[in-house]
DOGUVEX-69682 format. One record per residue (C-alpha): x, y, z. Coordinates in nm, 2 decimals. Layout:
<sites>
east	north	up
X	Y	Z
...
</sites>
This chain:
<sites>
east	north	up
-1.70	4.16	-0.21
-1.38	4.09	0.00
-1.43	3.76	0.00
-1.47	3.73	-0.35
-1.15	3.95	-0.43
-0.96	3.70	-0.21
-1.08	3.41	-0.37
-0.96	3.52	-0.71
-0.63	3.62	-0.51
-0.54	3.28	-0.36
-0.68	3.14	-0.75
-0.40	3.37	-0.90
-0.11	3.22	-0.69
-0.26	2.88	-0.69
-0.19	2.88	-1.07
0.19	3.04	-1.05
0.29	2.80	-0.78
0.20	2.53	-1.04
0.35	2.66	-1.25
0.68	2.69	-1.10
0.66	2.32	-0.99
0.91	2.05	-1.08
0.74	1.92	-1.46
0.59	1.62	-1.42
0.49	1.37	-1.73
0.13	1.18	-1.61
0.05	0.90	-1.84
-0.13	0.62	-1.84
0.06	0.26	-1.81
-0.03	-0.09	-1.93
0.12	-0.41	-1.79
-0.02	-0.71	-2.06
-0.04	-1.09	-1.86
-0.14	-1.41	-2.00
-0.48	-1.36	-1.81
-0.55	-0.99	-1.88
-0.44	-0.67	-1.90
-0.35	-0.46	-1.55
-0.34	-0.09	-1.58
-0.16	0.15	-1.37
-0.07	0.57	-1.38
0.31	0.66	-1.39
0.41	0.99	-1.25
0.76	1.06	-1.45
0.96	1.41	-1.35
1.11	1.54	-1.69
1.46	1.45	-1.69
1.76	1.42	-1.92
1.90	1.11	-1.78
1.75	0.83	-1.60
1.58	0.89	-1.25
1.47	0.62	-0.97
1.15	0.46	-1.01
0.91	0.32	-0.70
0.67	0.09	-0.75
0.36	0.09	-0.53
0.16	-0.16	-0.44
-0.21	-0.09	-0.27
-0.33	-0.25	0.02
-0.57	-0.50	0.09
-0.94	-0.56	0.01
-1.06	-0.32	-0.32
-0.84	-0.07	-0.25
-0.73	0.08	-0.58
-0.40	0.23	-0.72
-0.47	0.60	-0.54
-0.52	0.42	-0.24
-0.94	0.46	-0.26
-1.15	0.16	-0.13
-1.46	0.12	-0.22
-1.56	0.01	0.14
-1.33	0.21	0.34
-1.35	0.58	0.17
-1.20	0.82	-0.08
-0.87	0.95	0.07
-0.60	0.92	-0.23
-0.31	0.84	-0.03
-0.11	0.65	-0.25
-0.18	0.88	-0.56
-0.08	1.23	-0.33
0.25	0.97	-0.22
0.32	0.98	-0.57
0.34	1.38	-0.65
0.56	1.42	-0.36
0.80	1.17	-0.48
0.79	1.33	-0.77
0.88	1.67	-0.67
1.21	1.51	-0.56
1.25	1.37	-0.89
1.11	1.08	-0.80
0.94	0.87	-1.08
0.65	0.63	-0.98
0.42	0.38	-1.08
0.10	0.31	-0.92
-0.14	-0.01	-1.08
-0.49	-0.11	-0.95
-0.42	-0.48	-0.90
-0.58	-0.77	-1.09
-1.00	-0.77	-0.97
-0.98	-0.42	-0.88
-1.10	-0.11	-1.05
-0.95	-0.09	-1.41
-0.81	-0.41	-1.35
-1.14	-0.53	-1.30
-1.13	-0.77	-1.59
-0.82	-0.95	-1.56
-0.99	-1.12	-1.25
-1.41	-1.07	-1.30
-1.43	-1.36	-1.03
-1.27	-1.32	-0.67
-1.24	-1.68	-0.63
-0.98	-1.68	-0.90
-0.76	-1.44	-0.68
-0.46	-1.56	-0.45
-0.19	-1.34	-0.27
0.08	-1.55	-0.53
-0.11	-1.41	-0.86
-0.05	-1.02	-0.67
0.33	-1.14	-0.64
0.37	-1.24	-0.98
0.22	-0.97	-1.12
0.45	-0.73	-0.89
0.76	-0.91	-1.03
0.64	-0.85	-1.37
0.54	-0.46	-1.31
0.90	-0.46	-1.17
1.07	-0.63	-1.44
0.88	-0.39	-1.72
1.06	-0.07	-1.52
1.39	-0.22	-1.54
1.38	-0.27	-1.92
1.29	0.07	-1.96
1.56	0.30	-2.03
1.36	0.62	-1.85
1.46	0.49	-1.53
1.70	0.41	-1.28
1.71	0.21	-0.97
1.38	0.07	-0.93
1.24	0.02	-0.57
0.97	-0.15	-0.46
0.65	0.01	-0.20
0.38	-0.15	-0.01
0.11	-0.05	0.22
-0.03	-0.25	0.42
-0.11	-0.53	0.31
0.07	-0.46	-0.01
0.35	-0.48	0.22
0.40	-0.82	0.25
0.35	-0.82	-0.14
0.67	-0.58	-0.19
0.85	-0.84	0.05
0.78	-1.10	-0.13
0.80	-0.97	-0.50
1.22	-0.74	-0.44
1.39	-1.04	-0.44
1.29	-1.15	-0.79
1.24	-0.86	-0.94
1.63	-0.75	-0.81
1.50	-0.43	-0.63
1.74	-0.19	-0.55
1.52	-0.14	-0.19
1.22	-0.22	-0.02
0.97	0.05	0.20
0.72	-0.12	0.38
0.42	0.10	0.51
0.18	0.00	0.77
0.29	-0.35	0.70
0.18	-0.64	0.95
0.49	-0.87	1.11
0.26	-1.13	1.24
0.10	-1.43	1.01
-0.24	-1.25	0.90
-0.45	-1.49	1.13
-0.33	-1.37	1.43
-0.41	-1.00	1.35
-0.75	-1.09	1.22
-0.83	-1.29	1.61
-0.69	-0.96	1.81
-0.89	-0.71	1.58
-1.19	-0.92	1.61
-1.14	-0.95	2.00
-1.14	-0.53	1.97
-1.43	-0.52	1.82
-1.67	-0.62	2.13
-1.82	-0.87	1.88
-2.12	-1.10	2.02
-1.93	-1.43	2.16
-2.07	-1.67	1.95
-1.98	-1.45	1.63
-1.63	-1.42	1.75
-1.59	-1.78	1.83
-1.76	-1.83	1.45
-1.45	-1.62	1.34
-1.22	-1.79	1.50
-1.33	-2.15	1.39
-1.36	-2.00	1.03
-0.99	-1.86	1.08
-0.89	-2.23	1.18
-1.00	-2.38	0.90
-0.83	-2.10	0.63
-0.49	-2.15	0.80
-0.52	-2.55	0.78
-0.62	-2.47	0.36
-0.97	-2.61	0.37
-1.30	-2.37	0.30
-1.61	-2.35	0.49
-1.91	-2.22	0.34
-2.12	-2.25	0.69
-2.05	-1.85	0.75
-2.31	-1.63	0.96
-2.46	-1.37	0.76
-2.29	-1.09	0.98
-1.91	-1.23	0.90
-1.98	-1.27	0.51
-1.78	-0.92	0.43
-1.46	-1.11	0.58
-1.47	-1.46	0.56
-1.75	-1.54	0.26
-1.70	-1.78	0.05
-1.56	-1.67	-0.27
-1.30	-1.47	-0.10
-1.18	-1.80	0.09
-0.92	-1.89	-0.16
-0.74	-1.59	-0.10
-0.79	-1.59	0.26
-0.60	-1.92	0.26
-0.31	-1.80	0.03
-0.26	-1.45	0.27
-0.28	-1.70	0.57
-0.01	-1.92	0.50
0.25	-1.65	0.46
0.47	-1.50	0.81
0.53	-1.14	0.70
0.84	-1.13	0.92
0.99	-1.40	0.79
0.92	-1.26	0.40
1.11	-0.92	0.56
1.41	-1.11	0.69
1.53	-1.27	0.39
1.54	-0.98	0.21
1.90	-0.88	0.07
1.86	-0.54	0.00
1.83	-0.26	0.17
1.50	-0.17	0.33
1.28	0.11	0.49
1.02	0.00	0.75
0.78	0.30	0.79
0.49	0.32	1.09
0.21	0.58	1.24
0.21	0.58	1.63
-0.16	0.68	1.54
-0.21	0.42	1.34
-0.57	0.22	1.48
-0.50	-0.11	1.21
-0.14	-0.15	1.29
0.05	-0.17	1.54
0.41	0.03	1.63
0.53	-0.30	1.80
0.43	-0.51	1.43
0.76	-0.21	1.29
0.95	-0.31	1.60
0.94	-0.71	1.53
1.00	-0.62	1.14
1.34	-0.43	1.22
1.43	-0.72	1.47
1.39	-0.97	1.18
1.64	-0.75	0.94
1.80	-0.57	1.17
2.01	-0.34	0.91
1.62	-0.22	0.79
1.61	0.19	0.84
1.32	0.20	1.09
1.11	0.56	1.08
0.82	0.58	1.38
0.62	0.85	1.27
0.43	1.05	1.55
0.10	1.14	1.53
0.06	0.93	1.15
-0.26	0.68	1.09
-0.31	0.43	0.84
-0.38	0.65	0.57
-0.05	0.83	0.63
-0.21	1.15	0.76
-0.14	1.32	1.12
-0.46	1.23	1.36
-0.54	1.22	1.69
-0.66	0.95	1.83
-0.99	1.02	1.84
-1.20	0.74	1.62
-1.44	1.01	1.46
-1.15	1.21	1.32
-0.96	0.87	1.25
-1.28	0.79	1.06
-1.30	1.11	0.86
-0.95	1.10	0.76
-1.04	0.73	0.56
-1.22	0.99	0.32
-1.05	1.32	0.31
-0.86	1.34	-0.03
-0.79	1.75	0.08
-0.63	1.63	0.44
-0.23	1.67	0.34
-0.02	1.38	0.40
0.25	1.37	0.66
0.53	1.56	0.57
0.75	1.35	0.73
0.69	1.01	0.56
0.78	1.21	0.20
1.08	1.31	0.35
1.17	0.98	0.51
1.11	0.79	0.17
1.32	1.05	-0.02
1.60	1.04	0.23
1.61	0.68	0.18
1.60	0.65	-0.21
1.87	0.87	-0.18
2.09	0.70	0.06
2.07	0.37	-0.16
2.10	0.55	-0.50
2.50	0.73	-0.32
2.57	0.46	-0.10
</sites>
């Protein structure tokens, strides 16, 4: 019976403490491209004048616009990202990209896909937040591998700043040969992976591939494995003009701290905030792999504080400076 009082208890101030949240507007957002249409959620704070806008880009693989991967788990990082942004009257825009989720259509064959297409359409989700007069400054957010996306899409969408999350400073190919190394794969897989890796960076495809390394390197996702390999993340990061936030987990088991270190060198003026404790899906973890594991699908396990407040700080550094 006491349990039951207390449930309706913590129900009761569940409901005021909504209630006495910032308001929030949560629609539904459209981006129309020659080649299909891309759909997104924006998270708006009421407001009587204009407020900043972030757009975020997802990471790699089918990782949709909450963050959610239909190989990696259910965690909703980017889509929790979003409500604390916008309890600092922070708007936001989150989109699943072109192949992926709703988006699904605009791309019903992966071979079709190529990092450059995710650029482009970045510049144009950019360029549709600027013309509208709700918002502000617009910034730009990657994760991951979304990332080097941001990087490459501020400049010509004219971004008033860049946060890179768990992005990789090092040319794709030489993270994919070190986390394959990791992974105590049988030597004649690994050297496989490494041929295949070869041929991607020199632009040519190879359809000979093992039945055990089709999830990475089969065929139809080749094309995009060669447009991704081609890029230096580093060297996208130092030429941007704007200012920038470079954001990294010391827990993080995909990236690594020293990939945040070499992104700062190559833009030295770049804000750099190491995060202790924070993993790739921006929660605090040990560094245990079963709890590292669990926390790829826990939507309930609360972000890190600290990365909210990091992001906010630096919105609102740009936005007086």
């Amino acid at each position: 019976m006491m349990f039951r009082i207390l449930l309706v208890v913590l129900t009761l101030f569940s409901g005021v403490a909504n209630a006495a949240s910032p308001s929030v507007l949560l629609r539904p957002i459209e981006l129309n491209t020659p080649t299909g249409t891309l759909y997104g959620s924006l998270v708006l704070p009421k407001s009587d004048k204009p407020v900043p806008v972030v757009l975020i880009i997802a990471g790699s693989g089918p990782t949709d616009r909450n963050g959610n991967n239909t190989q990696g788990g259910r965690n909703d990082s980017l889509k929790k990202l979003a409500w604390r942004l916008a309890q600092n009257n922070i708007a936001s825009v989150r989109f699943d990209k072109r192949g992926i989720a709703q988006s699904q259509p605009a791309a019903p064959d992966e071979r079709t896909l190529n990092l450059d297409q995710y650029v482009t359409d970045a510049v144009a989700w950019g360029n549709l937040l600027k013309a509208d007069p709700r918002f502000a400054d617009v910034f730009v957010l990657g994760h991951s591998e979304g990332a080097l996306i941001a990087s490459l899409a501020a400049p010509a969408m004219d971004a008033a700043g860049v946060i890179s999350i768990a992005g990789t400073a090092r040319p794709v190919g030489q993270v994919l040969r070190e986390q394959l190394q990791r992974n105590n794969m049988p030597p004649g897989l690994l050297q496989r992976s490494v041929e295949l890796i070869h041929t991607l960076e020199s632009g040519r495809t190879d359809d000979n591939v093992p039945e055990a390394l089709q999830v990475i390197f089969r065929p139809s996702v080749q094309p995009y494995l060669i447009s991704l390999l081609r890029y230096d993340p580093a060297k996208a990061f130092a030429a941007l003009k704007m200012p920038a936030l470079i954001i990294q987990g010391t827990h993080d088991i995909q990236v690594d701290v020293n990939d945040a270190r070499l992104l700062k060198a190559a833009k030295p003026d770049a804000d750099l905030a190491l995060i202790e404790g924070m993993n790739h899906v921006m929660r605090i973890v040990p560094m245990d792999m079963k709890r590292q594991v669990q926390s790829y699908n826990d939507p309930n396990q609360r972000l890190s504080s600290e990365l909210g407040d990091r992001i906010v700080r630096f919105i609102t550094k740009v936005i007086d400076h």
